[in-house]
N, C-alpha and C positions, 0 to 999 in steps of 0.2 A: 682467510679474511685479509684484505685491504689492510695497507699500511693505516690510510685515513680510518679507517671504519675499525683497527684496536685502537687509535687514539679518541676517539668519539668514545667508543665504550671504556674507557677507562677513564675520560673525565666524566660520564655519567655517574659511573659506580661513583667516583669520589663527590660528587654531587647529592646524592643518595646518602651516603653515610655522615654527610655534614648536615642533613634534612632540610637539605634548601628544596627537596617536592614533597615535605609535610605538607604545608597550608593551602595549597593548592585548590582551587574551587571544583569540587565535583570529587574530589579525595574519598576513595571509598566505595566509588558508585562505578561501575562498566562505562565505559565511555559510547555515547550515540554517534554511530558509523553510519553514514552515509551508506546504502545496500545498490549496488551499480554492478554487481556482479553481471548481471543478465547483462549491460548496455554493454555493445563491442568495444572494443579497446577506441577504435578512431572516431568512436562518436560519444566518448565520455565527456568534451570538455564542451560539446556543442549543446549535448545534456544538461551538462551544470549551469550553463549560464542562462538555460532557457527556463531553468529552476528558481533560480534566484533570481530569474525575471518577474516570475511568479506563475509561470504556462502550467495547468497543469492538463498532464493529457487524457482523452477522453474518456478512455477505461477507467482511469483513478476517480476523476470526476461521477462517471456515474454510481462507480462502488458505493462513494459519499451517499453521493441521493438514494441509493436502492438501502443502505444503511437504516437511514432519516426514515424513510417509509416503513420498513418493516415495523422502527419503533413505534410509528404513527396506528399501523395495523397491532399490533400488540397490545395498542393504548385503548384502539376506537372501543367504544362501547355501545353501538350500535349497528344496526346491519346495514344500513346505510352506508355509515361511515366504512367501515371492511369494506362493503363493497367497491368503494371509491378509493381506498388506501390499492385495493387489490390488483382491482383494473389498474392504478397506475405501476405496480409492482408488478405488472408480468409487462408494460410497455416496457419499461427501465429493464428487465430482461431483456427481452427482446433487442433492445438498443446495444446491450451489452454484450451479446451474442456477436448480433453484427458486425461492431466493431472487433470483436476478434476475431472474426470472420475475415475483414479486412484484413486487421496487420499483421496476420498470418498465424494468428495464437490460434488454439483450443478454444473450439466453442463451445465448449462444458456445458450451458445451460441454455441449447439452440431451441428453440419452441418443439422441436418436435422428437426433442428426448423425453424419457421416460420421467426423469429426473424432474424434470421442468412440470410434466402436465401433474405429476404428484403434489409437489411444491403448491401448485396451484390449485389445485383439490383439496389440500390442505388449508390451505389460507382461504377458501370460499366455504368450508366447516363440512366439507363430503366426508 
């Protein structure tokens, strides 16, 4: 250990035992980490600022909507309604697919996996 990096940890400890990070807001709870592990190292700061710009990117985005729908399909109470929660629930697949498709992820739920035409079979009451 660094010269600086014992005298840090040793004005902490004495910080600590005087309880000046008793009251501390959020005392007690895991602290919310930012999760950037996947983003490469030279593209984390271009990351965060397109974050706190408020970008969010497109995969994220549709996860949201395919979320919203499913509770929508969950909820309908007629076959109407499934029917039109469902149809838009396998597009928002579809979409979601694609984009992974693109940015070079896993296309876990391509239309013409197994996975996907079950899903769908499920949700139309087969």
């Amino acid at each position: 250990m660094l010269l600086n990096e014992a005298q840090i940890e040793a004005q902490l400890a004495d910080a600590a035992r005087r309880g000046e990070f008793d009251d501390l807001p959020g005392a007690g709870r895991p602290l919310e980490l930012d999760d950037d592990r996947d983003v490469p190292e030279d593209m984390r700061m271009a990351f965060r600022i397109m974050k706190n710009a408020g970008y969010v990117p497109e995969e994220v985005r549709l996860r949201g909507e395919i979320a919203s729908v499913e509770a929508l399909l969950r909820e309908a109470e007629d076959s109407a309604g499934r029917e039109r929660h469902s149809r838009r629930l396998r597009v928002l697949l579809d979409q979601l697919a694609r984009e992974r498709g693109r940015s070079g992820g896993d296309a876990g739920l391509a239309t013409e996996s197994g996975y996907f035409r079950a899903l769908c079979a499920r949700l139309d009451g087969e």
